[in-house]
N, C-alpha and C positions, 0 to 999 in steps of 0.2 A: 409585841408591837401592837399600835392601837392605832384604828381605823381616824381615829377625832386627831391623832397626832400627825398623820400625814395629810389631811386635811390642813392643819394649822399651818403644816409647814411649805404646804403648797398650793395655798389659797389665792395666792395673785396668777395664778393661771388660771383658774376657774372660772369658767362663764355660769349663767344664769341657769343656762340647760343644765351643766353639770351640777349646780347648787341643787336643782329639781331631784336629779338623780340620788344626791348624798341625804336629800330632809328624809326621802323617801327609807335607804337605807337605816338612818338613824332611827326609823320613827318605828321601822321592820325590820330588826337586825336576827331575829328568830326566823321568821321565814325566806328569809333573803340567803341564810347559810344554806338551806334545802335548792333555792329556784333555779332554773334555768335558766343563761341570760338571755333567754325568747322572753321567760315569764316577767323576767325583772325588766324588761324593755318595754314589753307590751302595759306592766303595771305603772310605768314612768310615761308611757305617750311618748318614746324615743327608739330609733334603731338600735340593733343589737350594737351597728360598730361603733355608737353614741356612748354605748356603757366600755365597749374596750377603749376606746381613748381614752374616757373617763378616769377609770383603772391606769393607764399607763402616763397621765398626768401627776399620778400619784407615785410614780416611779414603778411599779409594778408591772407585769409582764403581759398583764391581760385579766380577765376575767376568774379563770382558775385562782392565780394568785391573790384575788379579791377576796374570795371565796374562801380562802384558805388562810388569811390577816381576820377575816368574821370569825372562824369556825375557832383559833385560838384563842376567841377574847369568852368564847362560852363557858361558861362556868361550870366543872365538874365534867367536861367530857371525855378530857383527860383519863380513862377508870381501867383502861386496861395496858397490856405490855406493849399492843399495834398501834394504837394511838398515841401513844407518847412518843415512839421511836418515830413514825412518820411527822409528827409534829412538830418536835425537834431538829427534823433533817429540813424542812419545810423551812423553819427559822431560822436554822443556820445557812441555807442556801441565801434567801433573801435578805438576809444581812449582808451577807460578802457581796452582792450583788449590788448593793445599795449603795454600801460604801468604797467598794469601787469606781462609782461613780462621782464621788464629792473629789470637790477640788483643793487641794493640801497646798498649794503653794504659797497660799499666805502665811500658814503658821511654818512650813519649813522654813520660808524668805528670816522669821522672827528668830527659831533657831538656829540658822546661817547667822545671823548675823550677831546674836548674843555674843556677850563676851565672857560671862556666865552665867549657867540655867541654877534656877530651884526650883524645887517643888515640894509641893502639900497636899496630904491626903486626908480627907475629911474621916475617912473611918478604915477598918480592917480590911476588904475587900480594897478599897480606892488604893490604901498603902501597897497590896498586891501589885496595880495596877503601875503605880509609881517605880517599883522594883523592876515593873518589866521594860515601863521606858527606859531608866538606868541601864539595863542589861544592854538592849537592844545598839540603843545611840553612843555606846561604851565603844563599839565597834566601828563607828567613825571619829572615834578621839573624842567624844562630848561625855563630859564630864557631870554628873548632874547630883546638885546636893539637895538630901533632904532633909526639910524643916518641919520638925517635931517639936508644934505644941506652943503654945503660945508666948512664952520665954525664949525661946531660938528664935521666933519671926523675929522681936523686937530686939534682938542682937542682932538677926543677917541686916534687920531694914536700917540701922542704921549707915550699913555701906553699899546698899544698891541706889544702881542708879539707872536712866535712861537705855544705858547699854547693855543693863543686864536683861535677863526672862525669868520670867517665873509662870509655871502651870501649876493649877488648884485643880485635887480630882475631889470633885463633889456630886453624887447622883441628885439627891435633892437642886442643890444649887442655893439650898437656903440653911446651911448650916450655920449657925451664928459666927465662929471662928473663923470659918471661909470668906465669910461677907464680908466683914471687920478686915479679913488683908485685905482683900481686892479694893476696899474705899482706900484702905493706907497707900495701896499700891497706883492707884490713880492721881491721888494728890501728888504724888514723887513722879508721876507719867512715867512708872515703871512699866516696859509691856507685859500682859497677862494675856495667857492661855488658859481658859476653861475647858475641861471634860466635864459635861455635865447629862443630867436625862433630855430627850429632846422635849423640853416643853420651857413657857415662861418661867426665868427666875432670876433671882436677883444678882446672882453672881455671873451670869453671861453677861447680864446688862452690864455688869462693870469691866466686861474685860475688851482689849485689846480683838484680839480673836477665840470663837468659839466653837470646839468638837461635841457633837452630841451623837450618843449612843441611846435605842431603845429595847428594854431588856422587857422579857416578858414572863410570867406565871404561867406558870405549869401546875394544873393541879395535878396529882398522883393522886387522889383518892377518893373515895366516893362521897357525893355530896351529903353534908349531915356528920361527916366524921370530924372529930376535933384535932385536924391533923394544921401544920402550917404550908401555905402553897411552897412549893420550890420554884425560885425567881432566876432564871440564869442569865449571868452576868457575863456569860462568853463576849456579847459584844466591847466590851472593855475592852477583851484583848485584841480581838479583830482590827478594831479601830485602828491599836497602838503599832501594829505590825504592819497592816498598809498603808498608816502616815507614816513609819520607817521606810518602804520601800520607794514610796512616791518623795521621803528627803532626798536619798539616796539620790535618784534620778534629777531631783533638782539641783541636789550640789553639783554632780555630774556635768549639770547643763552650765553650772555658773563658771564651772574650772575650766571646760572645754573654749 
């Protein structure tokens, strides 16, 4: 998860003071993972509990968890067995945390009300992710077909319609095949669900409703080694299981 991303996505709450606080971090993101947030307050011309709002405008829990969003984006620090394990646990907390928080009743309202879902996974991992909604929403009767590849879109688009749904899992958001439904899918004002990374792209722009997940790098090894970072894409699944639990709840509330 990236500091510039929650920023992005919680910029209309931001005042001026807090803009002061974030140039300051952006410009000192090395000394800022070491300070205390006396030092980081007193380096801002701002209270301490200036920098914890700050931070909890950001959806965060305070300054620690600040602290601990910097300390992940560093490069290489990752290099031993205690760092990765607390790092990890760190990410995984704040994500369930986060996404606990988002509001699912849109896109359940879409799935209520389809008449038939599909979906499309831009690559190996997203197809995972796809299997797992099937799995999950199996268990309320929802049926969900998926479309592989660009020969099956243009046989299903011929018969959807208005009443149908369809979700694109795309981490980019700018996969060309993804993009390409999502324009077909809006000229037919078929509704679309995007799973995508949280930042600008062109396939949330086209959709109906959209879930973002932010997945982060993990380096394992020491700086200088010709190794590939490990990215985990747990939040995928996170996502998929408490938008299942908060449908559940909704349909619950519709039938009631």
């Amino acid at each position: 998860m990236k500091l510039e991303e929650l920023i992005n996505k919680h910029k209309s709450s931001l005042n001026q003071t807090d803009m002061v606080v974030w140039k300051y971090i952006f410009n000192n993101k090395q000394r800022c993972r070491h300070m205390s947030i006396h030092d980081l307050a007193k380096e801002c011309c701002v209270s301490s509990t200036t920098i914890v709002r700050f931070a909890k405008k950001l959806s965060l829990d305070g300054f620690s968890d600040l602290k601990a969003v910097l300390k992940m984006e560093e490069e290489g620090f990752l290099n031993d067995e205690k760092d990765v394990l607390e790092a990890i646990t760190t990410f995984y907390h704040h994500s369930w945390r986060a996404l606990l928080k988002c509001n699912f009743d849109d896109v359940s309202k879409l799935m209520y009300r389809a008449k038939r879902v599909f979906a499309y996974a831009s690559g190996y991992v997203q197809s995972n992710v796809v299997q797992e909604i099937k799995r999950l929403f199996f268990y309320d009767d929802v049926f969900i077909y998926e479309v592989k590849g660009k020969e099956e879109f243009h046989s299903v688009n011929r018969i959807l319609t208005p009443d149908d749904l369809v979700i694109i899992v795309s981490l980019s958001g700018e996969a060309p095949l993804a993009v390409e439904f999502a324009q077909t899918l809006q000229l037919k004002e078929v509704p679309l669900i995007s799973i995508t990374r949280l930042h600008d792209n062109s396939l949330a722009s086209l959709s109906t409703e959209n879930l973002y997940i932010t997945p982060v790098i993990f380096q394992l090894y020491e700086v200088g080694e010709n190794k590939t970072p490990y990215e985990s894409m747990s939040p995928y699944f996170l996502l998929i299981e408490i938008w299942y639990v908060k449908y559940k709840l909704y349909r619950k509330n519709k039938m009631t």
